[in-house]
N, C-alpha and C positions, 0 to 999 in steps of 0.2 A: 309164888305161883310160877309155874315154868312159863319160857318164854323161847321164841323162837324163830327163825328166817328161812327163807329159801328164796334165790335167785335165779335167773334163769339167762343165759348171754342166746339165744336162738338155740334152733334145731335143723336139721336137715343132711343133705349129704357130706361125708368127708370129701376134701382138698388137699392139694398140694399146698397154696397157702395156708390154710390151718395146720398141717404139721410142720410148716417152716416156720409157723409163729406160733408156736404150740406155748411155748413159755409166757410170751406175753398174753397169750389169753390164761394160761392158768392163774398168771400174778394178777390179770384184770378182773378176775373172778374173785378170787382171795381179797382184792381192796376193799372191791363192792361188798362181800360178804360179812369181812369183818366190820367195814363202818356202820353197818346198818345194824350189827348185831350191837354194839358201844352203845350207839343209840337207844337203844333196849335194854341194854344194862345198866346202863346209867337210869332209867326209870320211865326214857322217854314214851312218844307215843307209837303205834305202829307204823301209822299213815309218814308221821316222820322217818321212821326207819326206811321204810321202801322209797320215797322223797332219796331220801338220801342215797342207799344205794343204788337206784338208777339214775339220778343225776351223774354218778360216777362211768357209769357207762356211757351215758349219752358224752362225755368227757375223752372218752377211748376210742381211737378211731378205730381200731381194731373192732370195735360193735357195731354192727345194723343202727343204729340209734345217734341223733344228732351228730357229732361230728364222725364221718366214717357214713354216712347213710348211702343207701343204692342213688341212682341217676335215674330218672326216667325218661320218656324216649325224648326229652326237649332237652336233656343232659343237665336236670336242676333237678334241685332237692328241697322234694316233698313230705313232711313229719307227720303221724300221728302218737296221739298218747292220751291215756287215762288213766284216773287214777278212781278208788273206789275204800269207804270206811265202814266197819261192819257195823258199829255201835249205834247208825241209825240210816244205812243206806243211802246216806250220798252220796254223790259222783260227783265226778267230773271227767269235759273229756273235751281233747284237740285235733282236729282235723285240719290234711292239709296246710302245714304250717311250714313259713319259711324263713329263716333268721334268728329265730326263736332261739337261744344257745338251749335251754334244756323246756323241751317242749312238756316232760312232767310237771315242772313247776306252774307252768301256765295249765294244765289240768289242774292239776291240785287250787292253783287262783279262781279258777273259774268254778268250782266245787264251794270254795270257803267266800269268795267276794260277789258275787254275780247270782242270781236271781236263775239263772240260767242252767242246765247239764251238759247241755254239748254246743260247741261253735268252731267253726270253722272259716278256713279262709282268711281272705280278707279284715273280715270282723273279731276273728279270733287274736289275729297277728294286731290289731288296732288295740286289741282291750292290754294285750301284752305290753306295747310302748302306753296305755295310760299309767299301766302298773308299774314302769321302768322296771321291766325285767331284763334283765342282759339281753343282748342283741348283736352280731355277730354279720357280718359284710357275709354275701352269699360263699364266697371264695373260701372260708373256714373252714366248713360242712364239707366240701370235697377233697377225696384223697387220690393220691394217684393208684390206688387198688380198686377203688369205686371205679374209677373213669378206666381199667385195666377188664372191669368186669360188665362193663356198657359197651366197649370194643366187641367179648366175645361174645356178646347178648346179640348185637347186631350182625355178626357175622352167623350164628346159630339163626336170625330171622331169614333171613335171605335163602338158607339154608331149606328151612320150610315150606311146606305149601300155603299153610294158613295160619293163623296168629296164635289158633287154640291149641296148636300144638305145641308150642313150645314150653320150655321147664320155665316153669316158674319158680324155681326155690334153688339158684344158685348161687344168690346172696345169703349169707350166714344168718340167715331171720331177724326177731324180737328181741328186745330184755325185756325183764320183768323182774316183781319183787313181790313175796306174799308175807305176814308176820304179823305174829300176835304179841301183843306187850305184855307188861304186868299185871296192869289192868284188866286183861281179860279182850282188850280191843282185839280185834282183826283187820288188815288193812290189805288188800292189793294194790299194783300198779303196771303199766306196761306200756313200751311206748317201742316202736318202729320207725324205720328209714325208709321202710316199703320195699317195692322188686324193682332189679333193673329193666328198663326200658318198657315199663309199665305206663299206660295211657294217663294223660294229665288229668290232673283230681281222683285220682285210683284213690276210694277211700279203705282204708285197713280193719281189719278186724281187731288193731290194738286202740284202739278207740273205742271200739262198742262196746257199752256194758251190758254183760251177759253172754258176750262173745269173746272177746279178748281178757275181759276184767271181772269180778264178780267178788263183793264179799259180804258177807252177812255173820253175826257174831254167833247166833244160834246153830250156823250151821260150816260153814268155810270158806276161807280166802282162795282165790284161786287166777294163775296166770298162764295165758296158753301163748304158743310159740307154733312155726309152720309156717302150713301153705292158707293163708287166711283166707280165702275164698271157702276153703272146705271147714274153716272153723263157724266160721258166719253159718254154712246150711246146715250145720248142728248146732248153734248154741252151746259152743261149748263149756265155757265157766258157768254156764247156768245150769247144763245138762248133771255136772257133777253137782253140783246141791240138791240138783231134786231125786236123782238117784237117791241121795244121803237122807232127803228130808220125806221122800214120798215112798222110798225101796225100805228104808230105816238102811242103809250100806253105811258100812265106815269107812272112813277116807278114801286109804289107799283100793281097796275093795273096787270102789264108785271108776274113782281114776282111769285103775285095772280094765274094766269093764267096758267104761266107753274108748278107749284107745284101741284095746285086744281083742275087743268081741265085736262091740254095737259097729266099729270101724273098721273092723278086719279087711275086707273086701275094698276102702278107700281105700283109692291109688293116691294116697298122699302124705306128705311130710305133718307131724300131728305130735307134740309136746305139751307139756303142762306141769306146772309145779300147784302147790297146793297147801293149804294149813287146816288146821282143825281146831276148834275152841279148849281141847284139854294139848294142846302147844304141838300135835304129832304134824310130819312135814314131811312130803313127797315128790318125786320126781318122776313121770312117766312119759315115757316116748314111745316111736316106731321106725326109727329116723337110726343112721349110721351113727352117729353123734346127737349129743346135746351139753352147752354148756352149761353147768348147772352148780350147785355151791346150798347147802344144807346147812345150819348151825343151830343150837340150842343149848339151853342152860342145864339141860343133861347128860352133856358131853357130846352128842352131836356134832361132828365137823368134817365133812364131806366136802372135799371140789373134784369134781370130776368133767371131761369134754366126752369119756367113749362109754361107752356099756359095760 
């Protein structure tokens, strides 16, 4: 049976940082991609493969995601992350998390060990040290390009009249990871650093399921990237399933649709990768860039950051 991944490192505008480190995100893209894909060829499961490849990024400071995450306006770093398995719709999902070295794995613990879907905070961060999952002094998580992009953050507020104005998507976004096994499973995942200088407890749209995360085996895996305020008042990952499951739309179609049409008129940064039960795999944006990275057992192998 085919089998196959898509990744996703954020979306939003180009940078002068991004094409100074243009290399090291193509390689950080290529790791994630091929490990998740080994995983899957070797027989593994999906939810493992996307595990896998975004633990690699959340690894990368170079990505939005655990070490490398934005600052918020206390100059600390704040995690979310979900993860989601098509073969009978559980989740999982972490809000607000800090220390956490890979805040996916603690979605994924709270998915498989816990009674519970989503937790945050405090309680979250607790259930993590019962689990002994790696754990990481606050000081890890920041880079001197984070605290380089909470400078300009703060010099852009001052700059403004009032809060709403300002961009919120000048941190390199999301990862994520979508992928179907051998078996026929569908898995997504997706976990964030959040925005800089964003108010404390800003919760993300990569933690909500049917917002950030969504995957169902009948129908598709799916991970969104952006300006997550505007993914939340769509539903996004949810939106493209029921296009699929209520339109009868195939994949890419669904994807197309709500990015270039239903959203046209949003004035916002707005990505997504995607899978489909017969192994098809897609990348859709609206954004200057998206890191993104494609693979399958039909020759498929895609990394691409521009258009």
């Amino acid at each position: 049976m085919k089998f196959s991944i898509a990744i996703h490192g954020g979306a939003g505008p180009d940078s002068d940082y991004i094409r100074k480190n243009f290399d090291g995100y193509k390689q950080g893209l290529e790791t994630a991609l091929n490990a998740g894909y080994v995983v899957l060829e070797k027989g593994g499961s999906s939810v493992d493969a996307v595990e896998t490849a975004i633990r690699l990024f959340e690894d990368n400071e170079h990505f939005n995601a655990g070490r490398g995450s934005a600052l918020n306006e206390r100059g600390e770093v704040e995690m979310c992350a979900s993860i989601m398995r098509g073969e009978d719709e559980n989740a999982g999902a972490a809000a607000i998390i800090r220390r956490v070295r890979n805040p996916i794995s603690l979605a994924r613990a709270i998915m498989e060990k816990s009674k519970h879907t989503y937790l945050g905070s405090d309680g979250a961060i607790e259930f993590a040290r019962q689990l002994n999952l790696p754990m990481e002094a606050a000081s890890y998580f920041i880079t001197e390009h984070a605290l380089e992009e909470l400078k300009k953050a703060k010099v852009e507020e001052k700059e403004k009249k009032k809060e709403t104005e300002l961009e919120t998507s000048r941190k390199h976004g999301t990862v994520g990871a979508v992928a179907l096994d051998k078996n026929g499973d569908l898995a997504a995942g997706t976990s964030t650093g959040g925005l800089e200088l964003c108010k404390v407890g800003r919760i993300a749209d990569s933690s909500m399921i049917g917002v950030g995360t969504y995957a169902n085996n009948k129908i598709c895996a799916v991970s969104t990237t952006g300006e997550g305020e505007f993914h939340i008042k769509h539903v996004t990952a949810f939106h493209i399933a029921a296009l699929m499951e209520y339109k009868n739309m195939e994949l890419h179609d669904a994807c197309h649709y709500l990015i270039h049409e239903k959203c046209k008129n949003v004035k916002a940064d707005m990505g997504l990768i995607a899978a489909d039960p017969m192994g098809n795999i897609v990348a859709v944006f609206n954004t200057e860039r998206m890191h993104r990275g494609l693979k399958s057992s039909d020759g498929m192998h895609v990394v691409e950051v521009y258009p």
